[in-house]
Each structure stands twice: as C-alpha cells, then as structure tokens.
Chimera marker file (.cmm) of the C-alpha trace (Angstrom):
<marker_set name="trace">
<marker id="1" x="-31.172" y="32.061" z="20.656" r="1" g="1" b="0" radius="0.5"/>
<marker id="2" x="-27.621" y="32.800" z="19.305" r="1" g="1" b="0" radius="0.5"/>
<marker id="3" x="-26.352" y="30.385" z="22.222" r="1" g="1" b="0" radius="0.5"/>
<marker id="4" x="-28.735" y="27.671" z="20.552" r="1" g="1" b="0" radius="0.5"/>
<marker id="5" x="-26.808" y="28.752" z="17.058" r="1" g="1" b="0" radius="0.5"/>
<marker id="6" x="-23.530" y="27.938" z="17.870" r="1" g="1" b="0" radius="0.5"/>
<marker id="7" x="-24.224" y="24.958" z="19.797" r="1" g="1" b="0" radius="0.5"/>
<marker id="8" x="-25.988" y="24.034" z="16.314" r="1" g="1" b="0" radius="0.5"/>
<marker id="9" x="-22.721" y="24.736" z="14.667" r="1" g="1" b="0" radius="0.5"/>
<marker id="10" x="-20.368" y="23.175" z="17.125" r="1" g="1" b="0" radius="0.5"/>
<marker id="11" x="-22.419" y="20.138" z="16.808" r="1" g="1" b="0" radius="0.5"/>
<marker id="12" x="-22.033" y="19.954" z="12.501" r="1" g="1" b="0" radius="0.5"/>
<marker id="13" x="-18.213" y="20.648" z="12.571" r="1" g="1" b="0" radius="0.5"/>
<marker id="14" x="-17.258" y="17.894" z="15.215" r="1" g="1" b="0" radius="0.5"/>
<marker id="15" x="-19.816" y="14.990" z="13.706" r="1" g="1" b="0" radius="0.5"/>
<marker id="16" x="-18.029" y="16.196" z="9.780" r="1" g="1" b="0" radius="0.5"/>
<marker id="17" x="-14.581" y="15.808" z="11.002" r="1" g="1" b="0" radius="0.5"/>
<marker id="18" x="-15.491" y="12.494" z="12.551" r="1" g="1" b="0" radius="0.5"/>
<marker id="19" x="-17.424" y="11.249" z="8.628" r="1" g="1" b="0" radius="0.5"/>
<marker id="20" x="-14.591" y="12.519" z="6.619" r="1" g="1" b="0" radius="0.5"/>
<marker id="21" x="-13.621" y="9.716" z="4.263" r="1" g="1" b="0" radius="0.5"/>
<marker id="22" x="-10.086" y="11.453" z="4.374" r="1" g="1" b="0" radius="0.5"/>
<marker id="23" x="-7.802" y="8.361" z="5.308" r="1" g="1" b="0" radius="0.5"/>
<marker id="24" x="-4.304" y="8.851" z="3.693" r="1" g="1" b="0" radius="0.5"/>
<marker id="25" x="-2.927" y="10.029" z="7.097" r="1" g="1" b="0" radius="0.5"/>
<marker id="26" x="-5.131" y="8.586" z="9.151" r="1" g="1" b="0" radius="0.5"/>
<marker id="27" x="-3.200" y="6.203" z="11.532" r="1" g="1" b="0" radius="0.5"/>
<marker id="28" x="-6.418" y="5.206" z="12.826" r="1" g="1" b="0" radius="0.5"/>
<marker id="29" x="-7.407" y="3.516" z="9.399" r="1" g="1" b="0" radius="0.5"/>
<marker id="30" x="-3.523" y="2.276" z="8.364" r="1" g="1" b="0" radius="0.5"/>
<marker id="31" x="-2.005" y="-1.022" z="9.392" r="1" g="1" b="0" radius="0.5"/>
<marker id="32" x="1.759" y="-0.844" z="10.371" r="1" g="1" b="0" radius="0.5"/>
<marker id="33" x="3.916" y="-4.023" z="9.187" r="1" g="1" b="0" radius="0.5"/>
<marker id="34" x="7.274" y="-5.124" z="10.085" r="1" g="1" b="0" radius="0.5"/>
<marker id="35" x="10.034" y="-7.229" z="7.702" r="1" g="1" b="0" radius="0.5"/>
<marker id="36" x="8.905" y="-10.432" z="6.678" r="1" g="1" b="0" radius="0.5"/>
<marker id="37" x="5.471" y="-9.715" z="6.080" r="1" g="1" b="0" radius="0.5"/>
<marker id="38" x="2.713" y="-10.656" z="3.487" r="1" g="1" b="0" radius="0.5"/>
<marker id="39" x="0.164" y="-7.831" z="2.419" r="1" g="1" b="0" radius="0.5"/>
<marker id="40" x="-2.357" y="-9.333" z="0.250" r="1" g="1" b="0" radius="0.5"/>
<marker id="41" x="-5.889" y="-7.070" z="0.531" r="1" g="1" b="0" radius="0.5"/>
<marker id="42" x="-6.482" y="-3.567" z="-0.244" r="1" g="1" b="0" radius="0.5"/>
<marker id="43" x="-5.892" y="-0.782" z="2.592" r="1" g="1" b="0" radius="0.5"/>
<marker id="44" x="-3.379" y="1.234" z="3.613" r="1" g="1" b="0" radius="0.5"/>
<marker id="45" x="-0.008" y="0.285" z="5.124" r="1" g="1" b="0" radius="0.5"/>
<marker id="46" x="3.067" y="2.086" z="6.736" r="1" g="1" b="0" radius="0.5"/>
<marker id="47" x="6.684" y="0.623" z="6.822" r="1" g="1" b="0" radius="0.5"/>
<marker id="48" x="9.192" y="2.903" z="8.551" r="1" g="1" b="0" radius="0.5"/>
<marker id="49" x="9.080" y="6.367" z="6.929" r="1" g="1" b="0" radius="0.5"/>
<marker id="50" x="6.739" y="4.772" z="4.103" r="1" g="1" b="0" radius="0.5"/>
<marker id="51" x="3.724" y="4.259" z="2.921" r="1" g="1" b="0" radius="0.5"/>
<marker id="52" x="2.015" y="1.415" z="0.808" r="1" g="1" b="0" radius="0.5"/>
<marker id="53" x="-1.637" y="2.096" z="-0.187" r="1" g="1" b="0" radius="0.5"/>
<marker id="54" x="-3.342" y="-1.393" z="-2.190" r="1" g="1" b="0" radius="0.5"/>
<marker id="55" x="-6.244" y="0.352" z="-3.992" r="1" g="1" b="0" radius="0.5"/>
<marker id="56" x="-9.314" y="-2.277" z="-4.919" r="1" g="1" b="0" radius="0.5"/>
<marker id="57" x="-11.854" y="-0.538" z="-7.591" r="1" g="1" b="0" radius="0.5"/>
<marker id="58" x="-15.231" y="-1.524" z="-8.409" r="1" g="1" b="0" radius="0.5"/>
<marker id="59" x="-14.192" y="-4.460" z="-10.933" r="1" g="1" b="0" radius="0.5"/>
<marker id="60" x="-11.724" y="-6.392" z="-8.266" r="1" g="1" b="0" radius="0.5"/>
<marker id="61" x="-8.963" y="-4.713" z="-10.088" r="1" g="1" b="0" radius="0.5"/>
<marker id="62" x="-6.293" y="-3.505" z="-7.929" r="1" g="1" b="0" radius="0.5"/>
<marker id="63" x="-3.132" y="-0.929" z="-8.197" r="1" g="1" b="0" radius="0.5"/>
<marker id="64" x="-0.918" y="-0.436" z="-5.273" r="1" g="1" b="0" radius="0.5"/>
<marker id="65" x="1.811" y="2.518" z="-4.945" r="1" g="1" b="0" radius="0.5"/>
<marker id="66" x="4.643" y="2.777" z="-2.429" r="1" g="1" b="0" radius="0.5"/>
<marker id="67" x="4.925" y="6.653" z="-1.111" r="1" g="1" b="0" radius="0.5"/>
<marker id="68" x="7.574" y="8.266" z="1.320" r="1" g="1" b="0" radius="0.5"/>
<marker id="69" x="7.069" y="10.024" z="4.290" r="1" g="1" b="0" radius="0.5"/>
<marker id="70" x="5.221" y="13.637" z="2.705" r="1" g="1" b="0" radius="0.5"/>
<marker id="71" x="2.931" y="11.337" z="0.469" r="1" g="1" b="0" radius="0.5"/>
<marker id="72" x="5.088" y="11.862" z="-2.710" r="1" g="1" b="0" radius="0.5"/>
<marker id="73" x="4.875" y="8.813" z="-5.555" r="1" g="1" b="0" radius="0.5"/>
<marker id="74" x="7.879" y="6.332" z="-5.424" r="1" g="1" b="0" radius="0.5"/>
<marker id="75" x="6.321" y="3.750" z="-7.351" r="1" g="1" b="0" radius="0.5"/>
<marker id="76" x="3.022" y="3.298" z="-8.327" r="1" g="1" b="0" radius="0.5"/>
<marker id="77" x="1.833" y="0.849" z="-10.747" r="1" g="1" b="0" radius="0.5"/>
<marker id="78" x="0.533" y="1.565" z="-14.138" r="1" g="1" b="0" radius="0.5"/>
<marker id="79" x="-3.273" y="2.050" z="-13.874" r="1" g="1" b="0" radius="0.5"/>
<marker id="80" x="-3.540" y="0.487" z="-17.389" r="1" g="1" b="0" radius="0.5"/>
<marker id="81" x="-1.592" y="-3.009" z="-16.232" r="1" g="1" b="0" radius="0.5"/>
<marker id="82" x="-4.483" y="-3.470" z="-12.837" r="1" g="1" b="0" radius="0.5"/>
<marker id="83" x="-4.372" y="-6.978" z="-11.340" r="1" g="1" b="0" radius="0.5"/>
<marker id="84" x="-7.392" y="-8.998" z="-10.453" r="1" g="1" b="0" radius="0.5"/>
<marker id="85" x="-8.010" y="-9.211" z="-6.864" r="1" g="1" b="0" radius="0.5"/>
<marker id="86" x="-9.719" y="-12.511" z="-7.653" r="1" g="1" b="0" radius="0.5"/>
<marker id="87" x="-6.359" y="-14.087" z="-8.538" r="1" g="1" b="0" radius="0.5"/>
<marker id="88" x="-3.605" y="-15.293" z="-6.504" r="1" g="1" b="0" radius="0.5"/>
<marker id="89" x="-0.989" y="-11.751" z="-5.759" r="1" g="1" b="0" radius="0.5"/>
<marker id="90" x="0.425" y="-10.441" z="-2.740" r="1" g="1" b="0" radius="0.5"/>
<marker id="91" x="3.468" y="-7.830" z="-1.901" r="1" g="1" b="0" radius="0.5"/>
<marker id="92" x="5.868" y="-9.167" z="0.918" r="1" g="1" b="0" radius="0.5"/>
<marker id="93" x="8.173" y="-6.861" z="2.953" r="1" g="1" b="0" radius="0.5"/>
<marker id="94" x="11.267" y="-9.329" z="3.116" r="1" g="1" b="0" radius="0.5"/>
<marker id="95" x="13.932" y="-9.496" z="6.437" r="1" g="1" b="0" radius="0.5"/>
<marker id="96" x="16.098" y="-6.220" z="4.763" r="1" g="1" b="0" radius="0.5"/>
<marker id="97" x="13.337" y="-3.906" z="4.170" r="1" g="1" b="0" radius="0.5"/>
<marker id="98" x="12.893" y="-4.340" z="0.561" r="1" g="1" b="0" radius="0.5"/>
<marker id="99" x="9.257" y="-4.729" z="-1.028" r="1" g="1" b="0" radius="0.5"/>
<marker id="100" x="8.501" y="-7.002" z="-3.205" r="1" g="1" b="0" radius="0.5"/>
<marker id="101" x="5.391" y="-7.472" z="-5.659" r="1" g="1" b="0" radius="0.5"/>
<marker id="102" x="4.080" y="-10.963" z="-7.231" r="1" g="1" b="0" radius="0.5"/>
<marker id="103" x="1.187" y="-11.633" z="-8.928" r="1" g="1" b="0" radius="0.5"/>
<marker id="104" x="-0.055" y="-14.293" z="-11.043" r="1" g="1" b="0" radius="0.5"/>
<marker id="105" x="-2.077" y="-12.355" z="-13.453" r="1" g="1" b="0" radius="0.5"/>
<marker id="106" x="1.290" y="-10.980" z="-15.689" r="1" g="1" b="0" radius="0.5"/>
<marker id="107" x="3.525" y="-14.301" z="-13.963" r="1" g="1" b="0" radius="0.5"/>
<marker id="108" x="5.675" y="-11.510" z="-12.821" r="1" g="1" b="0" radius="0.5"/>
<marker id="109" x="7.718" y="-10.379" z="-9.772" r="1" g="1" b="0" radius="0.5"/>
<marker id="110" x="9.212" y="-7.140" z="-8.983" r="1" g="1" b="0" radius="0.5"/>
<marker id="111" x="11.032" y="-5.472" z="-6.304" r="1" g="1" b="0" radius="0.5"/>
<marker id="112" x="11.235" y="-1.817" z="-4.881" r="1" g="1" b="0" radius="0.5"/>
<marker id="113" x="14.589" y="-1.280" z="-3.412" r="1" g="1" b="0" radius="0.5"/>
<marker id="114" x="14.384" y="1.374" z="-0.418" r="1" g="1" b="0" radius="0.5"/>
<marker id="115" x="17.796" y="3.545" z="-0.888" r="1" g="1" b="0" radius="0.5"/>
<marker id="116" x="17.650" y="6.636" z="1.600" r="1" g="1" b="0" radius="0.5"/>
<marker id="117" x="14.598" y="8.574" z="0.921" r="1" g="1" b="0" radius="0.5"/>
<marker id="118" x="14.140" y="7.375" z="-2.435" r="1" g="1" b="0" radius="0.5"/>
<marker id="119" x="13.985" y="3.959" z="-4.151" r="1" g="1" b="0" radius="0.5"/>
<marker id="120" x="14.287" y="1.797" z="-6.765" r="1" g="1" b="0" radius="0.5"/>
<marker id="121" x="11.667" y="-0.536" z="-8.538" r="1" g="1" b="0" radius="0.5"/>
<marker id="122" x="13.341" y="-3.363" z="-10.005" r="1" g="1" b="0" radius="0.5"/>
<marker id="123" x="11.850" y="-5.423" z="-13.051" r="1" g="1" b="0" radius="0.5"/>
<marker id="124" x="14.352" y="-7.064" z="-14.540" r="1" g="1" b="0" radius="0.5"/>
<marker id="125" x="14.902" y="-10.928" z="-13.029" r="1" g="1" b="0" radius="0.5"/>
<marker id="126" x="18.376" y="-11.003" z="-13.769" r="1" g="1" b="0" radius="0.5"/>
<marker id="127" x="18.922" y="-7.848" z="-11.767" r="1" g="1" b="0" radius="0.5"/>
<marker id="128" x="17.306" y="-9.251" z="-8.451" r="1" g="1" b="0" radius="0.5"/>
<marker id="129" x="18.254" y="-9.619" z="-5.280" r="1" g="1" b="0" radius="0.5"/>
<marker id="130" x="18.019" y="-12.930" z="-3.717" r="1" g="1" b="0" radius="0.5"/>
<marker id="131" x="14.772" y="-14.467" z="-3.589" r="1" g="1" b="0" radius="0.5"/>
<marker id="132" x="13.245" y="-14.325" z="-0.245" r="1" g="1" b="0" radius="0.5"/>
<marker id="133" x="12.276" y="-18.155" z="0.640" r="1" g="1" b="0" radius="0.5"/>
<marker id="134" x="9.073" y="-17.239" z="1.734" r="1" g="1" b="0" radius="0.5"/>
<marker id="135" x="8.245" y="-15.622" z="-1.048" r="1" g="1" b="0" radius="0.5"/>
<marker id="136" x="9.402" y="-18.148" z="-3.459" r="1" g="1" b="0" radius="0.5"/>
<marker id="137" x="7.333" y="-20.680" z="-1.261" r="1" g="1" b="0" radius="0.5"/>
<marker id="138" x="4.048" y="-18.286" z="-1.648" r="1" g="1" b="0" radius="0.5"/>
<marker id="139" x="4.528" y="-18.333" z="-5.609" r="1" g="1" b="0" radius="0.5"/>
<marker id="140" x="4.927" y="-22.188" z="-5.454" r="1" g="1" b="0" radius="0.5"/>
<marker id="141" x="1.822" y="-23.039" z="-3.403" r="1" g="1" b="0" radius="0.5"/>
<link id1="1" id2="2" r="1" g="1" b="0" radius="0.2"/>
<link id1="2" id2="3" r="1" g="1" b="0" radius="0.2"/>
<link id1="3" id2="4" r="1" g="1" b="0" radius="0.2"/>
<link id1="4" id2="5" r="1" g="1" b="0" radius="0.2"/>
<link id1="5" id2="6" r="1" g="1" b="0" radius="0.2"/>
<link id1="6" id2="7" r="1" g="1" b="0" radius="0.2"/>
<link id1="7" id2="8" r="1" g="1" b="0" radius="0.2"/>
<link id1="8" id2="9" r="1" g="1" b="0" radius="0.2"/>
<link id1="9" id2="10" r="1" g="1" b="0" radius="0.2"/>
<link id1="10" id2="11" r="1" g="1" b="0" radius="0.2"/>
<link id1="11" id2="12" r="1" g="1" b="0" radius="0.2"/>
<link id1="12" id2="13" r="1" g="1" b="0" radius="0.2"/>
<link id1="13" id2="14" r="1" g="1" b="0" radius="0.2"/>
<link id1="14" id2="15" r="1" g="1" b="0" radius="0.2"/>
<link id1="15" id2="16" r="1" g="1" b="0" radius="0.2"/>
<link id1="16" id2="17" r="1" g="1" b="0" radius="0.2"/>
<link id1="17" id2="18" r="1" g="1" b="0" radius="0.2"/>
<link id1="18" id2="19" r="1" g="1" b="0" radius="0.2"/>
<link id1="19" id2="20" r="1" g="1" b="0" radius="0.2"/>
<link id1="20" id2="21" r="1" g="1" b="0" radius="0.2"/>
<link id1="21" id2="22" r="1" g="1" b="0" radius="0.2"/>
<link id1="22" id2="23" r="1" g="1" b="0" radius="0.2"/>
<link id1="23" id2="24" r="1" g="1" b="0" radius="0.2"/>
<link id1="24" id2="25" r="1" g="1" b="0" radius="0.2"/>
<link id1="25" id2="26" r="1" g="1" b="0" radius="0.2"/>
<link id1="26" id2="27" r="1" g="1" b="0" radius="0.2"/>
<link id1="27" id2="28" r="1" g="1" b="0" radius="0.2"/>
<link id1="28" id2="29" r="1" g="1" b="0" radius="0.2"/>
<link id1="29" id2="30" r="1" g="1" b="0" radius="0.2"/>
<link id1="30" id2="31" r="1" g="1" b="0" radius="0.2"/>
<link id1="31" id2="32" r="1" g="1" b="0" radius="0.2"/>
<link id1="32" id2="33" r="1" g="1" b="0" radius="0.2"/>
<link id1="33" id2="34" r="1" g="1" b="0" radius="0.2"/>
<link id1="34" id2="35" r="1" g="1" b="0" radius="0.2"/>
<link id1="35" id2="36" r="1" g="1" b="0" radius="0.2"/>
<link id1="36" id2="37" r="1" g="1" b="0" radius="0.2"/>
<link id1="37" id2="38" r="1" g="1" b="0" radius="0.2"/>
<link id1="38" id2="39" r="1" g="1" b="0" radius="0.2"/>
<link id1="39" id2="40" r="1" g="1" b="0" radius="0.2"/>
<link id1="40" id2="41" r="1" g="1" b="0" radius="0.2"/>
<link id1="41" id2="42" r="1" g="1" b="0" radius="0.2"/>
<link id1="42" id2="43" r="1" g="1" b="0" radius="0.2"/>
<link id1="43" id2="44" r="1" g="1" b="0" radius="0.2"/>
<link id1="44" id2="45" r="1" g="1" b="0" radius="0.2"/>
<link id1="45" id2="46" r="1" g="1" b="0" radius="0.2"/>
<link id1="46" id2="47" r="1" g="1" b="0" radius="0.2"/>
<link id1="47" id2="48" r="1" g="1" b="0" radius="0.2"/>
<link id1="48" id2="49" r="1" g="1" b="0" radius="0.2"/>
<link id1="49" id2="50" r="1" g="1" b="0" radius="0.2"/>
<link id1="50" id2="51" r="1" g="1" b="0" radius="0.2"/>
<link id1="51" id2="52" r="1" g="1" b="0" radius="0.2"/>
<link id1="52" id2="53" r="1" g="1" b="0" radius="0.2"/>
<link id1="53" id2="54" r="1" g="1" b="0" radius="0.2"/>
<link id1="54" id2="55" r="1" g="1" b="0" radius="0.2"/>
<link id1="55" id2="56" r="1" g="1" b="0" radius="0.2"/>
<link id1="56" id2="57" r="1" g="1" b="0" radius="0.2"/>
<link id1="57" id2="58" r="1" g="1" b="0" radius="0.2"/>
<link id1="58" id2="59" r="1" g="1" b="0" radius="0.2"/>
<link id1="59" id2="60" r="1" g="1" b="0" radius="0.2"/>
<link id1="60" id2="61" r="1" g="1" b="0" radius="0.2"/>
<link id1="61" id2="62" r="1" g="1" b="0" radius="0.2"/>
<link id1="62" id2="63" r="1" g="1" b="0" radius="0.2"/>
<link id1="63" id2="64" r="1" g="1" b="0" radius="0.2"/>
<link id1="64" id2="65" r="1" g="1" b="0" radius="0.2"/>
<link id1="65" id2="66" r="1" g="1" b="0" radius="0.2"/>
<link id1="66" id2="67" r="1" g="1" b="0" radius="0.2"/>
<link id1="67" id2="68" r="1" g="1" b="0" radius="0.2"/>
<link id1="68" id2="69" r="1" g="1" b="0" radius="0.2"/>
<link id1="69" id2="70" r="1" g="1" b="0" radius="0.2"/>
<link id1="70" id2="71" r="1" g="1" b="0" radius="0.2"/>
<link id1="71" id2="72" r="1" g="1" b="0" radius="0.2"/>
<link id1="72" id2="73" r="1" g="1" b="0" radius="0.2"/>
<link id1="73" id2="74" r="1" g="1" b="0" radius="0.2"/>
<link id1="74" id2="75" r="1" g="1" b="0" radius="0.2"/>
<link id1="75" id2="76" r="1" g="1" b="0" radius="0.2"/>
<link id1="76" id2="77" r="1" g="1" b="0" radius="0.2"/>
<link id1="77" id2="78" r="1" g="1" b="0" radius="0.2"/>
<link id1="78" id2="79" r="1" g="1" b="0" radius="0.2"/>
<link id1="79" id2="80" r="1" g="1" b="0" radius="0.2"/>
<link id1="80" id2="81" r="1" g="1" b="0" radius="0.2"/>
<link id1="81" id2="82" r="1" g="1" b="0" radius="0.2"/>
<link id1="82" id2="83" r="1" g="1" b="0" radius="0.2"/>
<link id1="83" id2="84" r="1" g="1" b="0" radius="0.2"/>
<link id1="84" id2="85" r="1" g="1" b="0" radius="0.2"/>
<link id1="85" id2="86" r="1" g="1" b="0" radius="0.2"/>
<link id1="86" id2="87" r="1" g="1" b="0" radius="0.2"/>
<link id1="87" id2="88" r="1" g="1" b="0" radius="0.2"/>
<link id1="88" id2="89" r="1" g="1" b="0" radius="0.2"/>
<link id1="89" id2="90" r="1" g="1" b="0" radius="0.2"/>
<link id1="90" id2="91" r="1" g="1" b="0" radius="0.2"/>
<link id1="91" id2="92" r="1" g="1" b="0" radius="0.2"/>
<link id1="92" id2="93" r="1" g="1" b="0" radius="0.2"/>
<link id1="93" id2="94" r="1" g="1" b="0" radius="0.2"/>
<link id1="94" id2="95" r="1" g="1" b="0" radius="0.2"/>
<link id1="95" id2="96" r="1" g="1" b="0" radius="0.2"/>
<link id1="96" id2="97" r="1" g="1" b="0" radius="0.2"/>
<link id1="97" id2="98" r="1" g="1" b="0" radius="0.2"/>
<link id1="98" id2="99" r="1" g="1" b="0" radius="0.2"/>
<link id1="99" id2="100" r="1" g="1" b="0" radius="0.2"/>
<link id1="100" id2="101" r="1" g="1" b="0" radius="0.2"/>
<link id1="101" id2="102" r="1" g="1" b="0" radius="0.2"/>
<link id1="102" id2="103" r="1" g="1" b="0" radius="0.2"/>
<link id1="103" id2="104" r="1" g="1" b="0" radius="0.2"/>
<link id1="104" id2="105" r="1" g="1" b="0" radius="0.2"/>
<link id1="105" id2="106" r="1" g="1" b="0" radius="0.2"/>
<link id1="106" id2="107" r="1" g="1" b="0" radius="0.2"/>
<link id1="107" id2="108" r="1" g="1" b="0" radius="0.2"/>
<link id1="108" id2="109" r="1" g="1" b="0" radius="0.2"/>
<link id1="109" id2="110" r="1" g="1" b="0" radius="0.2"/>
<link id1="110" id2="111" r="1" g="1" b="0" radius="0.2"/>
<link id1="111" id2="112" r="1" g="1" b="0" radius="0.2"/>
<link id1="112" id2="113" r="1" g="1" b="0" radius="0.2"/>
<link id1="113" id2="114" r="1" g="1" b="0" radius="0.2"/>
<link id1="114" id2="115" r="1" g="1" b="0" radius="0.2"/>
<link id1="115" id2="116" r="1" g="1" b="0" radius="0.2"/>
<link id1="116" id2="117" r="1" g="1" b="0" radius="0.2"/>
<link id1="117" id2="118" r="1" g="1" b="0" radius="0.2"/>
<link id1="118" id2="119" r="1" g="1" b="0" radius="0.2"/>
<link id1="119" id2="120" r="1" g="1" b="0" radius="0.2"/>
<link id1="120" id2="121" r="1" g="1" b="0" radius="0.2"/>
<link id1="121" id2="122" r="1" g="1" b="0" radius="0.2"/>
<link id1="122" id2="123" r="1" g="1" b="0" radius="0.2"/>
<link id1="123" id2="124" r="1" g="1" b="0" radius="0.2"/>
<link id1="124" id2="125" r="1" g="1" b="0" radius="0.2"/>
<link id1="125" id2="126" r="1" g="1" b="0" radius="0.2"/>
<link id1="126" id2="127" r="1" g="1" b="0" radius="0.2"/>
<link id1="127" id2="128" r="1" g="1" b="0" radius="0.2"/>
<link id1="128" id2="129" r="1" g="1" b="0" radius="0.2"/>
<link id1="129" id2="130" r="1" g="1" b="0" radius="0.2"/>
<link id1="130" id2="131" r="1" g="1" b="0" radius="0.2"/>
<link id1="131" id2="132" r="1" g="1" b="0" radius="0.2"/>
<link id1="132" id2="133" r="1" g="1" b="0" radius="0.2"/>
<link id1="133" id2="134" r="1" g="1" b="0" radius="0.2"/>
<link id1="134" id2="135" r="1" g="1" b="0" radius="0.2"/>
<link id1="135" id2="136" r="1" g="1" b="0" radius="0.2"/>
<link id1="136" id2="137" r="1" g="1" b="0" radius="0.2"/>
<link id1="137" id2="138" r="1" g="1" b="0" radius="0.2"/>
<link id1="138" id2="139" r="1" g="1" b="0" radius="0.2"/>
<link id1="139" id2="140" r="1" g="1" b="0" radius="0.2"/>
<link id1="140" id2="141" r="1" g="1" b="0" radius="0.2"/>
</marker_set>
C-alpha cells in the first residue's frame, strides 16, 4: 500500500512541474533573435544577455519591457500609455544591438541603448541614433 502512495505522489509532482504556467525562464517557451530583426506579437524573447517580454492583455493592449540577464527591469513601458495590438507597432533589434520601439498609436519611436549591463531608453528624436533603413521603411509602409 505505501508503495502504491508514493507512486501516487511521484506521479502529481512530475505531471505539476510539466503544467506550470511559469515561463519567464523557460527557454522552451522564448524565441531567441539576432540583429536586424522585427518582433511584432506578444511572447517572450532573448537577445544576448537580455530579455524582451511583449505582454498582450485581455483588451489587445500591449506593454513590452526589456530585462537583463537576472530578470531585473531596464525599461518597461508605462502600463498607463498600453498600445493596441490591433494597430500597426513593432520593436526591431537593428545591425549594432540597439532596440528600437515604433508604434503608430502615440506616432512615436524610441530606442533602448544597450551600454554594458545596463541601458539607456532614448525618447527624444533629436537625440537618436541613425535611423535604421529598415525600420524607417516599416514606418513608411
């Protein structure tokens, strides 16, 4: 009988671990992108020794935050500001690393800088960095 028991028990803990909706480190669930690429749906996504998580809630409102490596905050945007995920946005990871954030809804562009292990988010147009061309030709289409 206590054989039966732990079998029982054995059984609960593996098939939990396998349901948990825990996905913040798991690879299994994360997309890894290079330079020079678009994200433009919610999920999870790892660049070098960061992470980008694009969080869709229950109105097709989204907020997106850029963490480092132990899952601190290095930008997140206001919760207040959301975007629709029904109009045209999309974050694009440009040839030197740097992140930057369009969206249609506010007509504005932004860019997180990666310096070491920190970062910094950059607002102000007439403080950019060049342009990327793609991402000047995604805001055009």
């Amino acid at each position: 009988m206590g054989k039966i028991k732990i079998i029982i028990v054995l059984f609960f803990l593996i098939n939990c671990n396998k349901n948990s909706n825990i996905t913040r480190n798991n690879k299994d669930r994360a997309t890894f992108v290079k330079t020079n690429t678009f994200i433009n749906s919610p999920g999870i996504y790892h660049f070098r020794d960061i992470s980008i998580i694009v969080k869709e809630f229950k109105d097709n409102t989204i907020v997106y935050g850029v963490f480092d490596y132990y899952n601190n905050i290095l930008y997140q945007r206001n919760i207040n500001t959301s975007i629709s995920n029904n109009m045209k946005w999309a974050i694009y990871i440009d040839n030197q690393g740097q992140i930057w954030f369009y969206n249609v809804d506010y007509q504005e562009t932004g860019v997180f800088i990666i310096e070491g292990k920190k970062g910094t988010f950059i607002k102000d147009k007439n403080k950019f960095p060049p342009i990327p061309r793609e991402l000047i030709k995604f805001i055009k289409e």
